[in-house]
C-alpha positions, 0 to 999 in steps of 0.5 A, a space after each residue: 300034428 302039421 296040417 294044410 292051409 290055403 289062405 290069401 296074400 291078402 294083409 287081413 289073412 296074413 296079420 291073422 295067421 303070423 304068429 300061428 303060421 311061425 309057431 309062436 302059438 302054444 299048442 297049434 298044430 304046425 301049418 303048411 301054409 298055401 297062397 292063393 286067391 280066394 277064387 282058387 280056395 273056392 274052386 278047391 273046396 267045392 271040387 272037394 278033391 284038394 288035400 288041404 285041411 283049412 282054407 279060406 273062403 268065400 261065405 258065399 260058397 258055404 251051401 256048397 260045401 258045408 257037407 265036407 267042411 265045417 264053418 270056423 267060428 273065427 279067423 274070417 271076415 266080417 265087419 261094416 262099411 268094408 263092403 264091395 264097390 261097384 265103380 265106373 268111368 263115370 260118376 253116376 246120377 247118384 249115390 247107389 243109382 243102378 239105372 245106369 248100369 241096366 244092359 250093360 257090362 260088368 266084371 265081377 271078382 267071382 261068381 261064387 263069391 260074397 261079393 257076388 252075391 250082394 252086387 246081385 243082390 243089390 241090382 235086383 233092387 235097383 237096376 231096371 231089367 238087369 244088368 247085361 252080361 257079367 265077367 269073371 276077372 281076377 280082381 287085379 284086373 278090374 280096375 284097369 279093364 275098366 278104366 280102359 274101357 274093356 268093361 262098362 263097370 267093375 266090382 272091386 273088392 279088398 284094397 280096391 277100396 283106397 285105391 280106385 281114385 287113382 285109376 280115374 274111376 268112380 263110386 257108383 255104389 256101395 254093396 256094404 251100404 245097401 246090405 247094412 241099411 236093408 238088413 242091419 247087419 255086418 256083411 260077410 265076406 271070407 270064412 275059415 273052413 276046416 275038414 270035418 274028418 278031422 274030428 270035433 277036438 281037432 276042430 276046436 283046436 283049429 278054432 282055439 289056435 285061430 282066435 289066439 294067433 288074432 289076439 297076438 296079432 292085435 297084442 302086438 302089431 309090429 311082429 306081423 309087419 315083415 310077413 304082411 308086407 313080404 306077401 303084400 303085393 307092393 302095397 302102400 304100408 300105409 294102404 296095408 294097415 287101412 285094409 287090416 283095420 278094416 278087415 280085422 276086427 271083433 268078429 275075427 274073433 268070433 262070431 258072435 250071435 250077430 256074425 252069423 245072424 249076418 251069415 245066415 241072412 246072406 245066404 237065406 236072401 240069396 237061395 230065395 233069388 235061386 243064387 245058392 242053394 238052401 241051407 240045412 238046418 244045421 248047417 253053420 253049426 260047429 262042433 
């Protein structure tokens, strides 16, 4: 069996899919492996006429597509103090201050994404009357727009983390902070979905061959350095080991009551500030 994948160049994805992706898991299916930027899978799954079997995704577009696609119980990312940064020219008055940024300009990764979701979120709470206008840049972009005065603020996400000081630029906010101390919980950021015509044993097969490619990754991390650089977009090795460590982690692994606690409290504060629709009841579950 070969099957279709799309996932990020991103050095989480990579390190988790390495030994999958080069057939040194016993009994996967063989993968036909996509790059692409989280945005992209986002728009293939919700279009719904992609011919890829898994992709990674975005949490926050699960509402859209869980019809088509069931949830993973592993392989994604989920984990704490790895949330998305709101940053400025500016420092601000103080640590996740939003008054600053009411009227004004904000480039954002994605409107469907988690990150999204949590910057809404947050400045719902925290920035009087709202922020002005949002726009969609690819991630890459942010930083410099805002360094370059294109964009009052910008939200980053992925190895932006470790790097933004050297743009000159500055933490306004922390998504992750303010999601852990309003909620308790990990922050949800990228899923694996996999079609469910493919049948509940294939499902869990995917499932089992995700949890086992991670498990090999951690049991040996040196196998996976020549693909996680090959695909790292000229990133520090160094940076590249920071964004696994903090990416990478138990809930990898699986879930676990608390991930999808997690996931589903996202999703139900977003649908309640009418971001995303409802879920069913039964939406999360798998096979």
């Amino acid at each position: 069996m070969q099957l279709k994948i799309a996932y990020s160049p991103c050095p989480n994805d990579t390190f988790v899919f390495d030994a999958w992706a080069h057939g040194r898991v016993p009994g996967a299916p063989r993968l036909d492996v996509t790059f692409a930027d989280i945005d992209v899978t986002n728009g293939w799954a919700e279009g719904g006429a992609d011919d890829h079997d898994v992709l990674k995704v975005s949490y926050a577009v699960l509402p859209w597509i869980l019809d088509e696609y069931a949830l993973l119980p592993c392989g994604g990312a989920l984990g704490r103090g790895c949330g998305p940064l709101v940053l400025t020219r500016e420092s601000g008055d103080g640590p996740g201050d939003g008054s600053s940024l009411a009227g004004k300009t904000v480039a954002v990764p994605s409107e469907r994404s988690t990150a999204y979701l949590l910057f809404r979120l947050w400045a719902a709470e925290t920035v009087p009357g709202g922020v002005g206008e949002v726009v969609v840049m690819p991630f890459h972009e942010i930083m410099p727009a805002v360094r370059d005065g294109k964009v009052d603020a910008g939200l980053v996400i992925h190895e932006a983390r470790f790097t933004y000081a050297s743009y000159g630029l500055h933490r306004l906010a922390d998504m992750g902070e303010h999601w852990e101390s309003t909620t308790g919980l990990p922050i949800p950021l990228g899923a694996i979905v996999a079609r469910r015509s493919l049948g509940a044993e294939t499902l869990r097969l995917l499932a089992d061959s995700a949890r086992t490619s991670v498990r090999m990754a951690w049991d040996d991390p040196a196998a996976s350095r020549p693909y996680v650089m090959e695909h790292a977009q000229e990133l520090d090795p160094k940076v590249a080991d920071q964004h696994i460590g903090l990416y990478v982690n138990e809930f990898t692994a699986g879930l676990g009551e608390e991930g999808y606690a997690a996931v589903r409290g996202l999703l139900t504060r977003a649908a309640a500030e009418g971001l995303v629709p409802p879920l069913g009841p039964d939406a999360l579950s798998f096979p």
